[in-house]
MARGU-183997 format. One record per residue: x, y, z of N, C-alpha, C in turn; residue in one letter. Coordinates in steps of 0.001 Angstrom, whole numbers, padded with zeros to 6 digits, always signed. Layout:
BEGIN
XYZXYZXYZA ...
end
This chain:
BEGIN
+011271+028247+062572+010555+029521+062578+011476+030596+062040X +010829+031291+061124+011698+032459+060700+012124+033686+061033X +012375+034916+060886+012721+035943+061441+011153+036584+061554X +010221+036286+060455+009065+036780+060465+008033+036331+061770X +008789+036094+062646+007824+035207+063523+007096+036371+064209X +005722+035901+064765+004548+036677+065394+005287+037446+066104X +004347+038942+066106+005360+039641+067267+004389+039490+068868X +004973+039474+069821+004701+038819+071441+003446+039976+071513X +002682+039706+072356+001492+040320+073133+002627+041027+074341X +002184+042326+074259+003227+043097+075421+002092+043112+076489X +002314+043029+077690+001854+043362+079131+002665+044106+080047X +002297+045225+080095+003061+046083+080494+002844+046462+081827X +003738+045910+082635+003514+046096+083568+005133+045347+084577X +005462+046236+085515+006787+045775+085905+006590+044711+087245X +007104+043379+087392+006803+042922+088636+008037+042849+089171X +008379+043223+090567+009348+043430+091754+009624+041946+091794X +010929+041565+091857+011446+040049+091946+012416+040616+093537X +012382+039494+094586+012950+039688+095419+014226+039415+095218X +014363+038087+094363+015658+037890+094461+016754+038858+093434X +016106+039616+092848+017130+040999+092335+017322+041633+093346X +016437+041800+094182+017147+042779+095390+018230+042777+096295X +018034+041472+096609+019351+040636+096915+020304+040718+096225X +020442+040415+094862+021569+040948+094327+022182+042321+094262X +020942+043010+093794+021512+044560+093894+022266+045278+095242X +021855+044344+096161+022033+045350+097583+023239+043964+098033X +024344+043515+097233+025162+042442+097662+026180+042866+098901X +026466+044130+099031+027157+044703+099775+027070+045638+100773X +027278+045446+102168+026242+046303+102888+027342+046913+103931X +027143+048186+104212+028568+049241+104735+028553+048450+106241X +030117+048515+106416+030847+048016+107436+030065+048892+108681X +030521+048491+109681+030202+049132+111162+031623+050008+111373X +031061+050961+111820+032331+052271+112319+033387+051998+111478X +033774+052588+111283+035300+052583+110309+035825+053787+110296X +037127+054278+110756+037883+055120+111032+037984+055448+109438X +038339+054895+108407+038172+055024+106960+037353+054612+106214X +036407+054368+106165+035505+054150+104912+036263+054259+103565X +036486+053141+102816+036174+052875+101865+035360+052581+100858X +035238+053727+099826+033929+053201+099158+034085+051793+098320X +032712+051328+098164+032610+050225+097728+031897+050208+095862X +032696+049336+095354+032447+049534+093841+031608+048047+093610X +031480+047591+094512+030376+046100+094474+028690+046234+093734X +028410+047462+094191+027116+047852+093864+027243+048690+092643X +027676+049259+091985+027525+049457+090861+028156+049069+089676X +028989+047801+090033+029206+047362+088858+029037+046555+088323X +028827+046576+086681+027646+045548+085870+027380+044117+086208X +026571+043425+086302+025993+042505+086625+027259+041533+085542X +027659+040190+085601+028489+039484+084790+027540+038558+084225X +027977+037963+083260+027071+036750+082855+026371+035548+083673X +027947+034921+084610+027456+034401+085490+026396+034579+086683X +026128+036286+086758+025429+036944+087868+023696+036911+087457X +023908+037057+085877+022469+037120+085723+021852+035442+085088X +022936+034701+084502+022274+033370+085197+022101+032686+086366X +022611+033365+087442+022064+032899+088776+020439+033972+089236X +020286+034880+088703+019484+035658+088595+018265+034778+087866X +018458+034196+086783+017678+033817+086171+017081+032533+086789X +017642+031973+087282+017435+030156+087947+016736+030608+088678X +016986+031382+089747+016173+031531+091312+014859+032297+090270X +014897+032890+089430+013250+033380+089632+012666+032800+088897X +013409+031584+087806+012535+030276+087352+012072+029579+088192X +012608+029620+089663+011894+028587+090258+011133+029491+091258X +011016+030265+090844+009212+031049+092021+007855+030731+091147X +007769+029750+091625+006254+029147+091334+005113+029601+090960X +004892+030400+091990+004153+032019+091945+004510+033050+090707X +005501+033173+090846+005607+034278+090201+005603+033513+088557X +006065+032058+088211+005238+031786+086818+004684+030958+086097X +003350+031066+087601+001700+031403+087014+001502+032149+086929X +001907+033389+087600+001063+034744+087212+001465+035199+086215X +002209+034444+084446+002134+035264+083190+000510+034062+082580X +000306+035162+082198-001016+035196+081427-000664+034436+079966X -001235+033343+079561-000667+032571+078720-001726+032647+077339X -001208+032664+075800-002158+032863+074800-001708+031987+073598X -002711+031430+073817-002747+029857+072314-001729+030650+070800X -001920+031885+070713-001583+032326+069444-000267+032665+069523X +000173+033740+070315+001213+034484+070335+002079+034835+071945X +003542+034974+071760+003619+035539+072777+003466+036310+073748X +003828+035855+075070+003258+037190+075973+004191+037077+077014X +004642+038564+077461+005702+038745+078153+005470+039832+079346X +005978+039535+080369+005807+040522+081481+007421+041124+082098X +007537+042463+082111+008956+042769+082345+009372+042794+084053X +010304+042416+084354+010937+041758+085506+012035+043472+086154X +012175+042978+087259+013255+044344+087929+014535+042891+087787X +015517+043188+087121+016488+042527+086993+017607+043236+088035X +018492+041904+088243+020061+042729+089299+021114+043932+088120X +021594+044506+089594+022005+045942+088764+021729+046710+087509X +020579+046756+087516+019948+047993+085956+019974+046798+085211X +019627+045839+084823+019646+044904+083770+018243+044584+083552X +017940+044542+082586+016838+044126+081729+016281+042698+081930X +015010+042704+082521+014937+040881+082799+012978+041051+082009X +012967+040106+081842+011913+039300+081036+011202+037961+081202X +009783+037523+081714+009093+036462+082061+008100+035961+080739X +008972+035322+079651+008143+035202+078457+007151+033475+078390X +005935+033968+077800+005714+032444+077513+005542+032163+076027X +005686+030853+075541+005826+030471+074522+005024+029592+073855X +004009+029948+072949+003273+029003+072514+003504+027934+071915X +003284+026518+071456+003507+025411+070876+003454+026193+069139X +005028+025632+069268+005444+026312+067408+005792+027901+067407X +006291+028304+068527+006505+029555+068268+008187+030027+068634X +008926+030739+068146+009624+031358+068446+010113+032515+067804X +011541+033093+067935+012064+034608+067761+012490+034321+066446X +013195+033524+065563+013717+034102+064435+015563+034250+064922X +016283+034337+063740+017645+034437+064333+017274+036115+065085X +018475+036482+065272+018161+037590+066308+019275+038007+066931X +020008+039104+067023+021341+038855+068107+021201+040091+069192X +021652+040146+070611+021134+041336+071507+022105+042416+071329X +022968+042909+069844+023658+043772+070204+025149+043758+071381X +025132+044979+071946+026427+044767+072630+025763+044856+074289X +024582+043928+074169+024245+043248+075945+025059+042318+076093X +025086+041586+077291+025413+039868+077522+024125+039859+078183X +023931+038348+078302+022729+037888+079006+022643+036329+079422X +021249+036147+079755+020958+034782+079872+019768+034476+080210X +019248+033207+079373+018079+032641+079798+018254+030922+080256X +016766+031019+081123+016636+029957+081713+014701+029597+081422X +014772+028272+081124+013584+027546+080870+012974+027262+082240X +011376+027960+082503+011367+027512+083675+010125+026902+083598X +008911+026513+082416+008374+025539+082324+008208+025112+080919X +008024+023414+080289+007912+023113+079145+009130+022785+078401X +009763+023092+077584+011151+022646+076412+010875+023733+076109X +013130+024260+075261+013056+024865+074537+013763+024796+073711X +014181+025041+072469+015299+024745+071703+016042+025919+071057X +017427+026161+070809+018318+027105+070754+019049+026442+069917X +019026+027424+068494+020212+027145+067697+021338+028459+067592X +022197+027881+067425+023411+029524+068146+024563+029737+066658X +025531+030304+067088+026608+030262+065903+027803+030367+066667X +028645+029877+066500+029940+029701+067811+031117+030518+066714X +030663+031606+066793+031375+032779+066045+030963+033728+066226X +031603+034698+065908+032050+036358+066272+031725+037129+065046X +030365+037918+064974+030378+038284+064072+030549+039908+063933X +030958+040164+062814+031063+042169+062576+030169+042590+062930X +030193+043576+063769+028880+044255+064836+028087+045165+063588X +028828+045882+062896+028189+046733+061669+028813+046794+060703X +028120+047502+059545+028157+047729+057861+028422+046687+057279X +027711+045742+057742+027345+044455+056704+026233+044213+056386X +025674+043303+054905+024179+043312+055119+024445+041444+055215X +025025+040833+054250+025029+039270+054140+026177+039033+054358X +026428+037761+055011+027741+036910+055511+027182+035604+054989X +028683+035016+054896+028803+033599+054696+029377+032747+055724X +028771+031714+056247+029281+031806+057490+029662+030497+057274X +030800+029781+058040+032039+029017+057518+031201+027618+057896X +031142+026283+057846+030688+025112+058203+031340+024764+059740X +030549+024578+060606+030869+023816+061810+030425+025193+062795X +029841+026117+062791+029746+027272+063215+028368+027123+064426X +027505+026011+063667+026307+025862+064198+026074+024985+065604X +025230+025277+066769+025257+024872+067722+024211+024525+068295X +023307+023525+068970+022192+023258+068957+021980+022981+070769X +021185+022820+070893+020875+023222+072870+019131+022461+072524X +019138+021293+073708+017665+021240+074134+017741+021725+075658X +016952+022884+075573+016445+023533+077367+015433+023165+078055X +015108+021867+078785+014073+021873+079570+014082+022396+080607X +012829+022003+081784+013147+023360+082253+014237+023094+083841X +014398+024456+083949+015422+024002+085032+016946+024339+084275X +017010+024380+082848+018507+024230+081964+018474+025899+081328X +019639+026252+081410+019622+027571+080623+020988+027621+080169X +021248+028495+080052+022783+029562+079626+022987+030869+079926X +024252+031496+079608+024228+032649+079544+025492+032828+078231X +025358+033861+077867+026128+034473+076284+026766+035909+076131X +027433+036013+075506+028335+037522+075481+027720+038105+074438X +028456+039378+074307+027889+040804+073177+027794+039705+071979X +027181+040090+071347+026998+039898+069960+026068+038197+069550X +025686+037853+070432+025674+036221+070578+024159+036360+069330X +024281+035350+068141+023244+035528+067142+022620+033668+067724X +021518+033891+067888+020821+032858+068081+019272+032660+067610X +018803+031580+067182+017098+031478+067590+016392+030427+068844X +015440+031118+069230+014825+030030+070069+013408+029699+070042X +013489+028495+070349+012076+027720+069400+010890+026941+070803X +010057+027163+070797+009019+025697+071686+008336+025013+070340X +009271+023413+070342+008918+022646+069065+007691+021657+069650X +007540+022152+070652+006461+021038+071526+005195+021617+070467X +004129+020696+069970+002940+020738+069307+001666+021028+070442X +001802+020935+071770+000590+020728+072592+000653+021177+073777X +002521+021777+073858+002316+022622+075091+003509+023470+075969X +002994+024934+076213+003423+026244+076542+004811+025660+077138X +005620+026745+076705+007052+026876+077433+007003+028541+078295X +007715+028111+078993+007655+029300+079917+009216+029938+080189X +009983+030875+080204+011163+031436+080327+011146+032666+080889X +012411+032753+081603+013069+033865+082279+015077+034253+081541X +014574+035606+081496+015412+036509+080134+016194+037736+081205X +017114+037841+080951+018447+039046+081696+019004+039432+080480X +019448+040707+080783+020042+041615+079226+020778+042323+080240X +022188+042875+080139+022854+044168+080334+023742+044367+079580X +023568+045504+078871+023231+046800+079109+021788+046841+078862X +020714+047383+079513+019343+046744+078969+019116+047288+077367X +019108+046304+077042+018984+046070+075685+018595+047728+074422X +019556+047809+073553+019763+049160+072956+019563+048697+071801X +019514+047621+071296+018458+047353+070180+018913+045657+069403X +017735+045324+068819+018076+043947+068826+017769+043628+067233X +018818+043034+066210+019255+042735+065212+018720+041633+064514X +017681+041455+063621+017055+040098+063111+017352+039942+061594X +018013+038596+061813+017976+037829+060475+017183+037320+059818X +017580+037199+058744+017055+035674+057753+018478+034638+057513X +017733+033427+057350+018841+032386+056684+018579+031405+055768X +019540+031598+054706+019354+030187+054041+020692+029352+054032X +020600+028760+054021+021817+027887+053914+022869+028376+054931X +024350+028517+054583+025142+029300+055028+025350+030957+054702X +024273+031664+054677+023947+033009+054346+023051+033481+055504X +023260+034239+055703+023196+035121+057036+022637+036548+056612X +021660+036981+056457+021300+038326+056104+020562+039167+057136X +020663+040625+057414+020299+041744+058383+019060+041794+057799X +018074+041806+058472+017081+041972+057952+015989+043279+058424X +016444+043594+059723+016473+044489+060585+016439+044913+062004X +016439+045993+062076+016666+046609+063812+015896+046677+064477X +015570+046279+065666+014566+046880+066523+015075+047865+067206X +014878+048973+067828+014743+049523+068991+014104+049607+070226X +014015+049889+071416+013106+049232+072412+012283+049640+072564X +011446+050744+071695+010500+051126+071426+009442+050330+070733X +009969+049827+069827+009395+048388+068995+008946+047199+069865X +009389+047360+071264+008806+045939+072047+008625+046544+073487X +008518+047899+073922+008184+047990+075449+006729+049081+075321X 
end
């Protein structure tokens, strides 16, 4: 699938995940204390590892995904209360559909498959954040992932990837974490070993 891929059916609407709350509230003030010390537990950024544990527990609320609304054509996504200010996402995926290369900017994140297959091709390189339009990108760079469900990852700033449901007959379902919530997201084209910007989103373009 190319960068041109369908753009998702938005549903706008925020659903309360318990288990972010739990995370957000990880630290809870001591009893009497002659000194109080403040605590820097709660406001500081969620880590990679934090929002793939974020992501597992709310792949597996059952409940919570059936209730995305699923469409033969195109994607459809419902936005999540993610741990500490982070950006979370309940997408489903039609048979033959995915994003196109794509990279989240200077978020980290992580997803987790929580019904159906998914497939992830990545680049295990570091690329110039700006004033480039085409790269050549060196042989052995490429990285391939089958996600069923239950399997995910998580990835640092700049991570350029696509992700695919190659299944012909049936829906994939995923759960998505971003922090810093996402400040704009970067889509390619590719041919060969050529790598081209093709353009920006802003989060205006998808919320």
């Amino acid at each position: 699938m190319g960068a041109a891929a369908r753009a998702p059916r938005t549903l706008s609407r925020t659903v309360p995940v318990s288990a972010s709350a739990s995370a957000a509230s990880a630290s809870a003030p001591a009893a009497a204390s002659p000194a109080p010390v403040p605590s820097t537990a709660s406001t500081a950024p969620p880590t990679e590892a934090e929002l793939l544990d974020f992501v597992r527990r709310t792949a597996a609320d059952t409940e919570l995904i059936a209730s995305l609304p699923l469409d033969p054509e195109g994607r459809t996504w419902i936005r999540l209360d993610g741990p500490g200010g982070s950006e979370a996402w309940l997408i489903g995926w039609p048979p033959g559909t995915g994003t196109g290369w794509h990279d989240h900017a200077d978020s980290v994140g992580a997803f987790v498959t929580a019904a159906g297959e998914l497939a992830e091709s990545s680049l295990a390189a570091r690329l110039p954040t700006d004033g480039w339009q085409t790269l050549e990108l060196t042989e052995g760079v490429d990285r391939e992932r089958r996600l069923p469900a239950g399997r995910g990852r998580a990835f640092g700033r700049h991570h350029v990837h696509e992700v695919r449901n190659e299944s012909t007959a049936v829906h994939a379902v995923s759960v998505h974490a971003y922090h810093p919530p996402l400040p704009r997201i970067r889509r390619y084209s590719r041919a060969g070993q050529t790598l081209r910007l093709e353009q920006v989103e802003r989060p205006e373009d998808w919320q």
